[in-house]
MARBA-3410 file (N, C-alpha, C, O; in Angstrom, 1 decimal):
243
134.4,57.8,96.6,133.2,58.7,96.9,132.1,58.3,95.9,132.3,58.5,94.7 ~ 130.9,57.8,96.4,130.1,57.8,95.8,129.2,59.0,94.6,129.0,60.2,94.8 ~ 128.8,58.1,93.2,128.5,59.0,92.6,127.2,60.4,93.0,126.3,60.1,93.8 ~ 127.1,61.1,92.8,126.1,62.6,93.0,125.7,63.3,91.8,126.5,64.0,91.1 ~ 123.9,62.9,91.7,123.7,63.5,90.5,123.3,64.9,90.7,122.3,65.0,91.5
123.9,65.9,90.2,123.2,66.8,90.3,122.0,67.2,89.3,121.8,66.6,88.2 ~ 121.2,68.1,89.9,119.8,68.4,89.2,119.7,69.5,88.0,120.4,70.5,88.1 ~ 119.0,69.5,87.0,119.2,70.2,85.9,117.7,70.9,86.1,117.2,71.6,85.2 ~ 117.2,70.6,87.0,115.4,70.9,86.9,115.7,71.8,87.8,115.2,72.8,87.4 ~ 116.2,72.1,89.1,116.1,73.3,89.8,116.5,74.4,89.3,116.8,74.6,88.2
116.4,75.6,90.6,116.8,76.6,89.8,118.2,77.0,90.2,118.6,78.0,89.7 ~ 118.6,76.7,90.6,120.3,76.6,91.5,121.0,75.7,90.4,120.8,74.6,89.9 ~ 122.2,76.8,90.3,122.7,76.2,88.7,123.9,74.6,89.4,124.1,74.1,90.5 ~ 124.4,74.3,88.4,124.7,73.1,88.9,126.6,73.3,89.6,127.1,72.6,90.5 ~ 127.2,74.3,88.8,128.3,74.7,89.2,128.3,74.5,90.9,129.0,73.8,91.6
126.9,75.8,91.5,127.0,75.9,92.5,126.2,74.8,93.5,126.3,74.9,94.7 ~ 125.5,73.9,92.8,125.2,72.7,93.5,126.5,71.5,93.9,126.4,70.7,94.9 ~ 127.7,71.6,92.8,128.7,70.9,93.3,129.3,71.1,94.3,129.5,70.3,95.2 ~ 129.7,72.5,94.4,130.0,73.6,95.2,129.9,73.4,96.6,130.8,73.2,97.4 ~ 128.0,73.2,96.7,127.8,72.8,97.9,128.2,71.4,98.2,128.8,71.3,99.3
128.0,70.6,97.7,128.3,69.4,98.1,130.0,69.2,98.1,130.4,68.3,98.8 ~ 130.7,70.0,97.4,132.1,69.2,97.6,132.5,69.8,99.2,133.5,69.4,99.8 ~ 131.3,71.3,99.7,132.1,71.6,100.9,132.0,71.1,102.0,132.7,71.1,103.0 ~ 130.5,70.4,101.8,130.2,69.5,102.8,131.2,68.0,103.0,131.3,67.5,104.1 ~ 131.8,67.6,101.8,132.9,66.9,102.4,133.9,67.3,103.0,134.6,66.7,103.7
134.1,68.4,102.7,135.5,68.6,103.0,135.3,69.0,104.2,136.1,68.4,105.0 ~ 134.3,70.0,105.1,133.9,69.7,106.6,133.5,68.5,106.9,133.0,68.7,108.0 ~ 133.5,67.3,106.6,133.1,65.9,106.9,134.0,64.8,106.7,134.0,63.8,107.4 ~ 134.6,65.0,105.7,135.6,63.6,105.3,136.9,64.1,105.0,137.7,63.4,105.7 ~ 137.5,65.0,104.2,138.7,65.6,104.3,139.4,66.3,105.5,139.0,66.9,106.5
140.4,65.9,105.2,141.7,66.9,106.5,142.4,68.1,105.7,142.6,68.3,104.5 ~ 142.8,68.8,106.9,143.8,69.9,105.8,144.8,69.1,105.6,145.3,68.1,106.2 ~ 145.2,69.7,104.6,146.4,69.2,103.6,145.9,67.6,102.7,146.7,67.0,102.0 ~ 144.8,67.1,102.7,144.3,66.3,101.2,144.5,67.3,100.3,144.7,68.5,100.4 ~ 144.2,66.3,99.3,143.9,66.9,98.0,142.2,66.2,97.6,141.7,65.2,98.0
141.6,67.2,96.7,140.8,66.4,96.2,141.0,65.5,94.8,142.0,65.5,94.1 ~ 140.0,64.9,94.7,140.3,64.1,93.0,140.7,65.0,92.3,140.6,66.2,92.7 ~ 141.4,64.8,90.9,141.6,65.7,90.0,140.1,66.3,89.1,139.1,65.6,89.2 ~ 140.1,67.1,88.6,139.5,67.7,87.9,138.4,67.1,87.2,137.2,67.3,87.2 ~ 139.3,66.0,86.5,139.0,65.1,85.3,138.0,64.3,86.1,136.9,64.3,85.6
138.0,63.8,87.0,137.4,63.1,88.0,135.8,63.3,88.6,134.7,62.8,88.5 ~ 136.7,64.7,89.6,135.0,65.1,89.3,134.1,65.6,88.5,133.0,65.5,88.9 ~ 134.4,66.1,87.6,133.7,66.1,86.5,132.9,64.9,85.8,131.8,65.0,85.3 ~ 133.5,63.5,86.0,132.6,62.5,86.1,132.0,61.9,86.9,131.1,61.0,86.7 ~ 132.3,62.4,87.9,131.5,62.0,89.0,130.2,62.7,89.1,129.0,62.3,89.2
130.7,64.1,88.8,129.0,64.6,88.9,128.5,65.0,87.6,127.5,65.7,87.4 ~ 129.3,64.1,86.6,128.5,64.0,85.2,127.8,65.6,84.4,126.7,65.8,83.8 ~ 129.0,66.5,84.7,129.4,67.9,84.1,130.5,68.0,83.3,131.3,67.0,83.4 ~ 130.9,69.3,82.4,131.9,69.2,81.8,133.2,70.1,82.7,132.8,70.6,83.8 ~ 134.4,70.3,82.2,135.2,70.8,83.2,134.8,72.1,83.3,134.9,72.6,84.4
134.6,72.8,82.5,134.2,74.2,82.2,133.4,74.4,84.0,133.9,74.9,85.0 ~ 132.5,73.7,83.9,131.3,73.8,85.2,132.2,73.2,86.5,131.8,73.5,87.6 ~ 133.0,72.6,86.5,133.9,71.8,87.3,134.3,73.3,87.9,133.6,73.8,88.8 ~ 135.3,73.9,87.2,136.0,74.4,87.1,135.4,75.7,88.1,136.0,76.4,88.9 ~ 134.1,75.8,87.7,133.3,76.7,87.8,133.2,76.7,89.7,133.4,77.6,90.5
133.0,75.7,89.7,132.6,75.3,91.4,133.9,75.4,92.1,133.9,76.0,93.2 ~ 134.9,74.8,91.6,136.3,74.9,92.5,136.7,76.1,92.8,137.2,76.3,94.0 ~ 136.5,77.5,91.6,136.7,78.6,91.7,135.8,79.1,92.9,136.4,79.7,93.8 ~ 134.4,78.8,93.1,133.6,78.7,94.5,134.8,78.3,95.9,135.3,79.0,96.9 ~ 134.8,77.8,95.7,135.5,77.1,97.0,137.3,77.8,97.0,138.0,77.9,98.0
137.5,78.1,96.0,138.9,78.7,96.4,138.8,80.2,96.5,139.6,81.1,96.6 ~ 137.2,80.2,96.4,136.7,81.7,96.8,136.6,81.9,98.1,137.0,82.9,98.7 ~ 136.0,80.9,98.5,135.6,80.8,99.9,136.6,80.6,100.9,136.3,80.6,102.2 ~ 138.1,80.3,100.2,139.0,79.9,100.9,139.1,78.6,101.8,139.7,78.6,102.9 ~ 138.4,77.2,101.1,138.3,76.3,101.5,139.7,75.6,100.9,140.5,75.2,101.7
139.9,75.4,99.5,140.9,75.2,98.8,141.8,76.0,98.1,141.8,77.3,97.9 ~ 142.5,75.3,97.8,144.0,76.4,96.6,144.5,75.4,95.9,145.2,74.4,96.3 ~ 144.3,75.6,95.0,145.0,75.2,93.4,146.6,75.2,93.4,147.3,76.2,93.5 ~ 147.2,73.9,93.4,148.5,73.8,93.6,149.1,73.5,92.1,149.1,72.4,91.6 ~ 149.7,74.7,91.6,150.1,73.9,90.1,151.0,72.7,90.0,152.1,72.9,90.3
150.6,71.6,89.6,151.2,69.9,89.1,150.6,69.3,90.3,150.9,68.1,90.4 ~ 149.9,69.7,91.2,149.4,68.8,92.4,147.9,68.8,92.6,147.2,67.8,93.0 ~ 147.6,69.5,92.4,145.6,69.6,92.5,145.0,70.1,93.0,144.9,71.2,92.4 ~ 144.3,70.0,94.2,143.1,71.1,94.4,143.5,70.3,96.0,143.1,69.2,96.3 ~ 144.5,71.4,97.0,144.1,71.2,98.1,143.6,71.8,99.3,143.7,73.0,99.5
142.9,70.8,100.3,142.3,71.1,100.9,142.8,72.1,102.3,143.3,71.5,103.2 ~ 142.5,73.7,102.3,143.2,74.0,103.3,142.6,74.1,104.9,141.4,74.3,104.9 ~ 143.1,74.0,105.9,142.8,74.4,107.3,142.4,75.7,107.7,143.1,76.4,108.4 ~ 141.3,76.2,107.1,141.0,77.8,107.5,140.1,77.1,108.5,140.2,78.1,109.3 ~ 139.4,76.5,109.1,138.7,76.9,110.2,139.6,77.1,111.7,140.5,76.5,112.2
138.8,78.4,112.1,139.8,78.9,112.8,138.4,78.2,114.7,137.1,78.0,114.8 ~ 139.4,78.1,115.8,138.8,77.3,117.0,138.3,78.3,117.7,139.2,78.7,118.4 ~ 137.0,79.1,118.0,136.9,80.2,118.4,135.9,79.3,119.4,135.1,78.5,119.0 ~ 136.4,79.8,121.2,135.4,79.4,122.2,135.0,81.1,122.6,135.7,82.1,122.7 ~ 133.4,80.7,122.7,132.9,81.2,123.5,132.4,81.0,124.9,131.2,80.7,125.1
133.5,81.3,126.1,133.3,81.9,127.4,132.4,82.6,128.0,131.3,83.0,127.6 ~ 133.1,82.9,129.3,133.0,83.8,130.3,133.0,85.2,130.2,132.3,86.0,130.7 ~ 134.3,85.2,129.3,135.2,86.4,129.6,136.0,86.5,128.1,137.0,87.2,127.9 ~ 135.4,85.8,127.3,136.4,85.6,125.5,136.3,87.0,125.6,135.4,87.6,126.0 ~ 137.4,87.6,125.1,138.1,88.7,124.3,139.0,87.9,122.8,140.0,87.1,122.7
138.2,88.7,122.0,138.3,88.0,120.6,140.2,88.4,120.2,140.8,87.6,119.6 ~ 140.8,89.5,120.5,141.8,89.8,120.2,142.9,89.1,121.2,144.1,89.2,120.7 ~ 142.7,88.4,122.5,143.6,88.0,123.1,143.3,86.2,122.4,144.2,85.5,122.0 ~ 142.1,85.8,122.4,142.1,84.8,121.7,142.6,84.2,120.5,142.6,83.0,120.4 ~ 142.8,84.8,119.8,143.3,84.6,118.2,144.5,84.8,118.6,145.1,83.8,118.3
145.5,85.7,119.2,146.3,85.7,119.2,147.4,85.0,120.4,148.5,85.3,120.7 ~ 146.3,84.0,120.7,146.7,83.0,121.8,147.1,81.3,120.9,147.8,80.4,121.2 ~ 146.7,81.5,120.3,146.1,81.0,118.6,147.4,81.3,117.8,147.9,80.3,117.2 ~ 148.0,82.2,117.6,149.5,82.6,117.2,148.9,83.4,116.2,149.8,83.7,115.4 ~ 147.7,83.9,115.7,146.9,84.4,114.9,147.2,85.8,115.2,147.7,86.1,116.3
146.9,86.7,114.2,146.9,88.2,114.1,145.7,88.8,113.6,145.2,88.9,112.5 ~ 145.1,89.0,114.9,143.7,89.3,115.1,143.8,91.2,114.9,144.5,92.1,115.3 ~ 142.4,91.1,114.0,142.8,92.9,113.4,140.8,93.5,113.6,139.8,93.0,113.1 ~ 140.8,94.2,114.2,139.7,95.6,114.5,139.4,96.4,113.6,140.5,96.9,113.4 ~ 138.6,97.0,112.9,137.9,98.1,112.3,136.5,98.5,112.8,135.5,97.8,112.7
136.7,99.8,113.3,135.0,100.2,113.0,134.5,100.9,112.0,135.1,101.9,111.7 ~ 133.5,100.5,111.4,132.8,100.7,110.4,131.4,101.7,110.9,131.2,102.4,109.9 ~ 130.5,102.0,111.8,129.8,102.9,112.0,130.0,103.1,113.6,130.7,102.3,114.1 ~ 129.3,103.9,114.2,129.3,104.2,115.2,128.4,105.5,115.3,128.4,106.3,114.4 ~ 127.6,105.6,116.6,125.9,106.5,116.6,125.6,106.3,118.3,126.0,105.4,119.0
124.8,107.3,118.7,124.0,107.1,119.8,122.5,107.1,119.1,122.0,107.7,118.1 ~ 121.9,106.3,119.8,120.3,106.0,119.0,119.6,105.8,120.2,120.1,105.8,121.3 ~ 118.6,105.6,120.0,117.2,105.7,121.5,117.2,104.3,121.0,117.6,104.1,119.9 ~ 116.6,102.8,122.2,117.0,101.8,122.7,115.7,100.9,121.6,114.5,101.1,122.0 ~ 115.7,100.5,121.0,114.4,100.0,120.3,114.0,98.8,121.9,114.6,98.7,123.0
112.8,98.1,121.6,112.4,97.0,122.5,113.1,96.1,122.9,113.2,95.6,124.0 ~ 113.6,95.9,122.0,114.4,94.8,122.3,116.3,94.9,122.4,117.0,94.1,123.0 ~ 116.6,95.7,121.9,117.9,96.4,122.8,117.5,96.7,124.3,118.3,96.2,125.1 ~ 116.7,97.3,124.9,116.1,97.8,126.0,116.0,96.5,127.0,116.5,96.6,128.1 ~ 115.4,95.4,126.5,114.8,94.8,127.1,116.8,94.3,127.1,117.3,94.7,128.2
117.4,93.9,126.6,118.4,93.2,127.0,119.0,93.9,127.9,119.3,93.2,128.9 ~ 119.4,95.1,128.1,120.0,95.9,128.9,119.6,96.2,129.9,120.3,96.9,130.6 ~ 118.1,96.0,130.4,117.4,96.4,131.5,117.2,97.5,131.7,117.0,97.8,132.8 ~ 117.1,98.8,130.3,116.4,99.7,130.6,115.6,100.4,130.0,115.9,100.0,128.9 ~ 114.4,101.2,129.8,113.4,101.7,129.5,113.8,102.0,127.7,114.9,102.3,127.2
112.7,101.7,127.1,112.9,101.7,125.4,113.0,103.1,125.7,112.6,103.9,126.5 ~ 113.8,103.3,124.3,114.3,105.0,124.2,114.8,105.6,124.7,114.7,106.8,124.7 ~ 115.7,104.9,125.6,116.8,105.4,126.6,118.0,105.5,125.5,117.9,104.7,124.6 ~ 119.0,106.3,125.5,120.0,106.8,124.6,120.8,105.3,124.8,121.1,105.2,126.0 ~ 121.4,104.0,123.8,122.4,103.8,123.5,123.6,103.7,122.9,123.4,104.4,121.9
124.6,103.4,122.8,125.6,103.8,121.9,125.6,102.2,121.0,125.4,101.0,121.4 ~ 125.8,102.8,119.8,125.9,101.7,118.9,127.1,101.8,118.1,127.6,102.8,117.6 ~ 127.6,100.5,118.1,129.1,100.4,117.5,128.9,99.1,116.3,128.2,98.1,116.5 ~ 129.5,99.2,115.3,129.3,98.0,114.1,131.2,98.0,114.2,132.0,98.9,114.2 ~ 131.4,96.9,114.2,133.2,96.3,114.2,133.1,95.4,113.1,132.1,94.8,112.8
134.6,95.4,112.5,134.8,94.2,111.4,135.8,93.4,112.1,136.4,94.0,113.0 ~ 136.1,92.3,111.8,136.8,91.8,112.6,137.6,90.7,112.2,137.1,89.6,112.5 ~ 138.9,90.7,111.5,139.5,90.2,110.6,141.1,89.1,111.4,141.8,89.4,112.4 ~ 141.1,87.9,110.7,142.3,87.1,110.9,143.2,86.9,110.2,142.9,86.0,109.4 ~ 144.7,87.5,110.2,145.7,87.6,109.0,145.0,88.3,107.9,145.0,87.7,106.9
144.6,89.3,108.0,143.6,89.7,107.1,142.3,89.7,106.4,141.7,90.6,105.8 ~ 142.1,88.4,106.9,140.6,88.0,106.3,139.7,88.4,107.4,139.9,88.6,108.6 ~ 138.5,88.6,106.3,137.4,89.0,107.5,136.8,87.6,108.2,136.6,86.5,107.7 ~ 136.7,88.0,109.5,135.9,86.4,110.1,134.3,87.0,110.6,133.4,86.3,110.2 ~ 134.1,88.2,111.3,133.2,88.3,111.6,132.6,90.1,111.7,133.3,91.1,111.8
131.4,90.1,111.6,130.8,91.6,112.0,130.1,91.4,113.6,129.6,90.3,113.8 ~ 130.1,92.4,114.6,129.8,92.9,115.5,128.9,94.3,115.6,129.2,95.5,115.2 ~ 127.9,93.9,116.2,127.4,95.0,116.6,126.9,94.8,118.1,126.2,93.9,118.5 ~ 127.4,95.8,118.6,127.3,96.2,119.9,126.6,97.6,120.9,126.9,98.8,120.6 ~ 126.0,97.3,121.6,124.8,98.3,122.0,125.3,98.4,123.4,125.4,97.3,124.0
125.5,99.4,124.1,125.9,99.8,125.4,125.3,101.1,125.6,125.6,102.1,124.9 ~ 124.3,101.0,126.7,123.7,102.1,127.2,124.6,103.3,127.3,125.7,103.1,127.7 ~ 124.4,104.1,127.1,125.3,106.1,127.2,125.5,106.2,128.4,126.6,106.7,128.6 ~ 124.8,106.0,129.1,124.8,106.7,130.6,126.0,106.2,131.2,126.8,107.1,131.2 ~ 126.5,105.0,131.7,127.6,104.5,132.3,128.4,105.3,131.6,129.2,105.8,132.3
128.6,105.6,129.8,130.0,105.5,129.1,129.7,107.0,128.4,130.1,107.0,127.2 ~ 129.2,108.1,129.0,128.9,109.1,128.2,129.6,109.9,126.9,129.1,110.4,125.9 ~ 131.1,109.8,127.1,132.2,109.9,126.3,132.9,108.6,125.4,133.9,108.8,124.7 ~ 132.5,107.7,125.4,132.9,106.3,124.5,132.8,106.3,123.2,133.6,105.5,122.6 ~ 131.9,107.1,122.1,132.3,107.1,121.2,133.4,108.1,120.9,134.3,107.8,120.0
133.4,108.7,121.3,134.7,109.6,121.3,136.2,109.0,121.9,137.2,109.3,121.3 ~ 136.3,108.3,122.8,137.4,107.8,123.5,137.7,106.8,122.6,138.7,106.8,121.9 ~ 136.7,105.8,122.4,137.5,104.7,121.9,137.8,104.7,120.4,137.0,105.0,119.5 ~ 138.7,104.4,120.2,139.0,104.1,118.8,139.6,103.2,117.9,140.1,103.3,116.8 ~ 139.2,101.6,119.1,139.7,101.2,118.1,140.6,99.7,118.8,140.5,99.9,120.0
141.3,98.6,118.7,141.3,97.4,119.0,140.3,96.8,120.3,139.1,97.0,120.0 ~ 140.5,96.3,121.3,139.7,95.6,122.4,138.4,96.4,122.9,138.7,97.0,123.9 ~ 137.3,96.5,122.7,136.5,96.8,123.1,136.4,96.5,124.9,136.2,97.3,125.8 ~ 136.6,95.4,124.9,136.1,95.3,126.3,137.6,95.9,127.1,137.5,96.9,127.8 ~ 138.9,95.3,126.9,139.9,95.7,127.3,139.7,97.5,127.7,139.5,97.9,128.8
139.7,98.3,126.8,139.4,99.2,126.7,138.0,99.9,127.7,137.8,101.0,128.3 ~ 137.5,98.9,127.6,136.5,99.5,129.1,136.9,99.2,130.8,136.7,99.9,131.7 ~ 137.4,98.0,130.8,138.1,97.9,131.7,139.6,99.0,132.0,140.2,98.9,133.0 ~ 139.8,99.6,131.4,140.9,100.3,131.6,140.5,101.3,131.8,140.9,101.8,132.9 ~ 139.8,102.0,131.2,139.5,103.5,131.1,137.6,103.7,132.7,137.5,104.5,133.6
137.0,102.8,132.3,135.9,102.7,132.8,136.0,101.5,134.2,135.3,101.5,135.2 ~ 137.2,100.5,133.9,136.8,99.5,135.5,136.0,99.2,135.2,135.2,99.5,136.1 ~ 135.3,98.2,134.0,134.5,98.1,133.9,134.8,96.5,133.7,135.3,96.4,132.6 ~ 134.6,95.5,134.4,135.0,93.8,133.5,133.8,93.2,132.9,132.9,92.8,133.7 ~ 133.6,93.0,132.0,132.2,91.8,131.7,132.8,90.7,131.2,133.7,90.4,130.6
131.6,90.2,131.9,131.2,88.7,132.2,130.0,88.4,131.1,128.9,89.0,131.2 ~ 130.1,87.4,130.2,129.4,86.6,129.2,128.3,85.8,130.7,128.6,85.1,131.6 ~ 127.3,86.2,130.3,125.9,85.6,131.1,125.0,84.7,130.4,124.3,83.9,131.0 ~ 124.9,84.9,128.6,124.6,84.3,128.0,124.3,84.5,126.2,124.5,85.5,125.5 ~ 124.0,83.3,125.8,124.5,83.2,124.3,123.5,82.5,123.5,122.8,81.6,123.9
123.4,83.0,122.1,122.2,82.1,121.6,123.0,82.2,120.1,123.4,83.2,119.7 ~ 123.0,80.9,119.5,124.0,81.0,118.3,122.9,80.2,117.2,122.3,79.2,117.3 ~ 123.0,81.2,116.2,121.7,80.5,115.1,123.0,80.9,113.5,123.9,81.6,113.1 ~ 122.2,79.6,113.1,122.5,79.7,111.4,121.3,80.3,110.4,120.1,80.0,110.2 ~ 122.3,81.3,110.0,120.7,82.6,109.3,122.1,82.6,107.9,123.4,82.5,108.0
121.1,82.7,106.7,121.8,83.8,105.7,122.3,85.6,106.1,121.8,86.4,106.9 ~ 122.8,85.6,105.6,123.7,87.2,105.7,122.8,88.0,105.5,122.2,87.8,104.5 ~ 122.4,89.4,106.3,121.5,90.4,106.1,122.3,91.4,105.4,123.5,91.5,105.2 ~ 121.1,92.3,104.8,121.8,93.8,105.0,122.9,94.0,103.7,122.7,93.7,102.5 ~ 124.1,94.4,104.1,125.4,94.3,103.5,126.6,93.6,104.3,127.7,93.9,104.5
125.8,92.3,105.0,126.7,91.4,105.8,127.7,90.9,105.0,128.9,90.9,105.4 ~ 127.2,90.2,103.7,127.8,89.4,102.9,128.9,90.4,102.2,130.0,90.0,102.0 ~ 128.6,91.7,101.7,129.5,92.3,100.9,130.8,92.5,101.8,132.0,92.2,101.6 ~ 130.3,93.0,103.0,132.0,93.4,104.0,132.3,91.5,104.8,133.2,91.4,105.7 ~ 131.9,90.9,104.6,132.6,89.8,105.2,133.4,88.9,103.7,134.4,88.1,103.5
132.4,89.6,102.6,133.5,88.8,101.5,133.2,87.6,101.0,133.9,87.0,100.2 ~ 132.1,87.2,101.5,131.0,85.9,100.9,129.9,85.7,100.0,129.3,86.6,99.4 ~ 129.8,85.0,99.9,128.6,84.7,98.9,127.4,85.0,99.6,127.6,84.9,100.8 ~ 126.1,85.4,99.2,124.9,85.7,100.0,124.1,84.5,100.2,123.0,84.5,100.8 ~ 124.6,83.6,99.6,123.6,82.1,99.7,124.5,81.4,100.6,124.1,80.3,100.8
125.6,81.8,101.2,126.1,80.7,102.4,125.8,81.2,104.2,125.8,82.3,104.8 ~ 125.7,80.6,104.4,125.2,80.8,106.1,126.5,81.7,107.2,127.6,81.4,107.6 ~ 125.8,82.7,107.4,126.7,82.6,108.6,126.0,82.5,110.0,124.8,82.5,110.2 ~ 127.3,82.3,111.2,126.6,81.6,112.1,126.3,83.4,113.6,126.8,84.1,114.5 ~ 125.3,83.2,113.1,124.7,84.6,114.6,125.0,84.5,115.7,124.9,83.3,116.0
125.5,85.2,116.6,125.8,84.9,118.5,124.9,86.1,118.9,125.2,87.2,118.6 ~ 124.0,86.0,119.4,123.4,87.2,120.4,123.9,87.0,121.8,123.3,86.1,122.4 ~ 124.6,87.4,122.4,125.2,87.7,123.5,124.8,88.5,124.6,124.2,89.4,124.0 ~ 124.7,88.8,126.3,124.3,89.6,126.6,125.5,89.5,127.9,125.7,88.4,128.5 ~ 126.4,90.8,128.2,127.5,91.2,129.2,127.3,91.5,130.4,126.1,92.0,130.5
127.7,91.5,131.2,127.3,92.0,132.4,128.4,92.7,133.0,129.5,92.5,132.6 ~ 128.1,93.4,133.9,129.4,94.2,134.9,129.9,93.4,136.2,129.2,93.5,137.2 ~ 130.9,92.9,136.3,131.3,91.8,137.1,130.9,92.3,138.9,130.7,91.5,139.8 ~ 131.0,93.9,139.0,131.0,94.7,140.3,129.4,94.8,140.4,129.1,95.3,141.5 ~ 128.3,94.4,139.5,127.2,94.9,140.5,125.9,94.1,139.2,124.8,94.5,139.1
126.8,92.9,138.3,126.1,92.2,137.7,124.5,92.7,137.1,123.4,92.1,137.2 ~ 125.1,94.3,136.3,124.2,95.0,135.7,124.4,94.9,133.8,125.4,95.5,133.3 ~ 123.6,94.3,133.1,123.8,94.4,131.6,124.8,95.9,131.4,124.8,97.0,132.1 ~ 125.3,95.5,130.6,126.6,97.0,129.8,126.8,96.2,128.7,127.6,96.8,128.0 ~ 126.5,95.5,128.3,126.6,95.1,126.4,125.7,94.1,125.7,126.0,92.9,125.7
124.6,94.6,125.1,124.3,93.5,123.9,125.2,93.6,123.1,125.9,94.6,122.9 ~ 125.4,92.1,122.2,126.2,91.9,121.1,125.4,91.2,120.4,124.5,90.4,120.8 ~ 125.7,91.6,119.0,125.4,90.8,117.8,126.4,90.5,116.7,126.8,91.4,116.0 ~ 126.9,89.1,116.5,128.0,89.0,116.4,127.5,88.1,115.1,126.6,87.3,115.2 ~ 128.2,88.1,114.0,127.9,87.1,112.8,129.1,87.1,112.3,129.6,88.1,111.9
129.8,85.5,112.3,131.4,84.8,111.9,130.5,84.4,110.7,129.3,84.4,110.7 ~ 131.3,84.2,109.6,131.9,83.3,108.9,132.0,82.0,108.6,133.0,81.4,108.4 ~ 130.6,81.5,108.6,130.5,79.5,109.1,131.6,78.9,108.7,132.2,78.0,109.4 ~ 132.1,79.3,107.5,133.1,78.4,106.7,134.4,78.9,107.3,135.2,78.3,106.7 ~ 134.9,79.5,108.1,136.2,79.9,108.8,135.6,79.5,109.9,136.1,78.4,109.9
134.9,79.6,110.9,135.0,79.3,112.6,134.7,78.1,112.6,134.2,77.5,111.7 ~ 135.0,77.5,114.0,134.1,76.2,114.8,134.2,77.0,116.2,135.2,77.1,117.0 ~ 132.9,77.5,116.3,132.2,78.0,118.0,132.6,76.6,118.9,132.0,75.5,118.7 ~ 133.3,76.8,119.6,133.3,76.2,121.3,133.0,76.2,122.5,133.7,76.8,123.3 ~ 132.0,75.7,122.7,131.2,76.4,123.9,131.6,75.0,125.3,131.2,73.8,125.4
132.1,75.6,125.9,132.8,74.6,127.2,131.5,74.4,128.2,130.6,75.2,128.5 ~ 131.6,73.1,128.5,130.7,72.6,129.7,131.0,73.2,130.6,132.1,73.6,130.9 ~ 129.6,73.5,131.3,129.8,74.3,132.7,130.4,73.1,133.9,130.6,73.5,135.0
END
């Protein structure tokens, strides 16, 4: 691996400059189960002392990229998880198609009047009553992603009260007959808003990756769900299948 000087003139300390760059290989040139160099190593490489080394690995075994193997080194683990986005993805049948143990929490829940741009996704007049739902949305425990979800009242007048809790959409199909259909998707790389970063468990300087989503009713191909969905860049790889 070629040498990498890091900079002492910015303002981004250098621990977390290595940080960045060791994770960029390891999405780029490592497999799960390498190891990286030892310690001693990189620390010459990027011409710091181990203290700062040490500093940055702790990054990354924060992040759940690596784990410290005592007498073996620093290896590289397989946390990205294969998440496609469909038709019809249901996040809980997915992961656990996956052999994964896909886990639900809601965290708020509100009826609110439709801002512009909720309105405009759902096709109906701003300030029409929606229901708003915020989900956490965790694999083997870890968090992967936050949701928020906006579904007009009127179809589902009793929903925050009924539901409580695993499959969103399953749960409308059952109770409501209701199936959706994914119509469309727009996936951007943004930093973490808000208190995104505190409940997903990340750092606020790493990216996660946004899905704006918009559902439809398969019986009369009417909007029933905006979504706003932010994973985890460093756990997922979105797959999005050729039509």
């Amino acid at each position: 691996m070629s040498l990498y000087a890091v900079s002492r003139e910015q303002g981004e300390s250098l621990y977390a400059q290595i940080a960045r760059q060791l994770e960029q290989e390891i999405a780029n040139v490592y497999a799960p189960g390498d190891y990286l160099p030892s310690e001693g190593e990189l620390a010459s490489r990027f011409g710091v002392n181990r203290h700062t080394l040490r500093r940055a690995i702790d990054e990354l075994v924060e992040a759940g990229l690596v784990e410290r193997r005592h007498g073996r080194g620093i290896l590289v683990l397989d946390n990205q998880i294969d998440y496609q986005i469909g038709k019809t993805t249901r996040f809980t049948e997915t992961l656990n198609a996956q052999g994964l143990l896909a886990g639900n929490r809601i965290l708020r829940k509100q009826t609110l009047p439709a801002s512009v741009r909720i309105a405009e996704r759902l096709a109906i007049l701003e300030g029409e009553p929606v229901h708003w739902l915020e989900t956490l949305r965790s694999v083997d425990g870890k968090p992967m992603c936050l949701i928020s979800h906006f579904l007009p009242a009127q179809p589902f007048p009793d929903l925050l009260v009924r539901y409580q809790g695993d499959s969103l959409h399953a749960f409308l199909n059952a109770e409501y007959g209701c199936q959706l259909r994914r119509v469309d998707s727009a996936v951007t790389a943004v930093l973490p808003q808000g208190d995104d970063a505190r409940i997903l468990g990340m750092p606020q300087n790493r990216p996660v990756l946004r899905v704006k989503s918009v559902n439809v009713d398969e019986r009369d191909d009417k909007p029933v769900e905006y979504v706003i969905t932010r994973f985890r860049a460093d756990r997922v790889q979105l797959r999005i299948p050729l039509l």
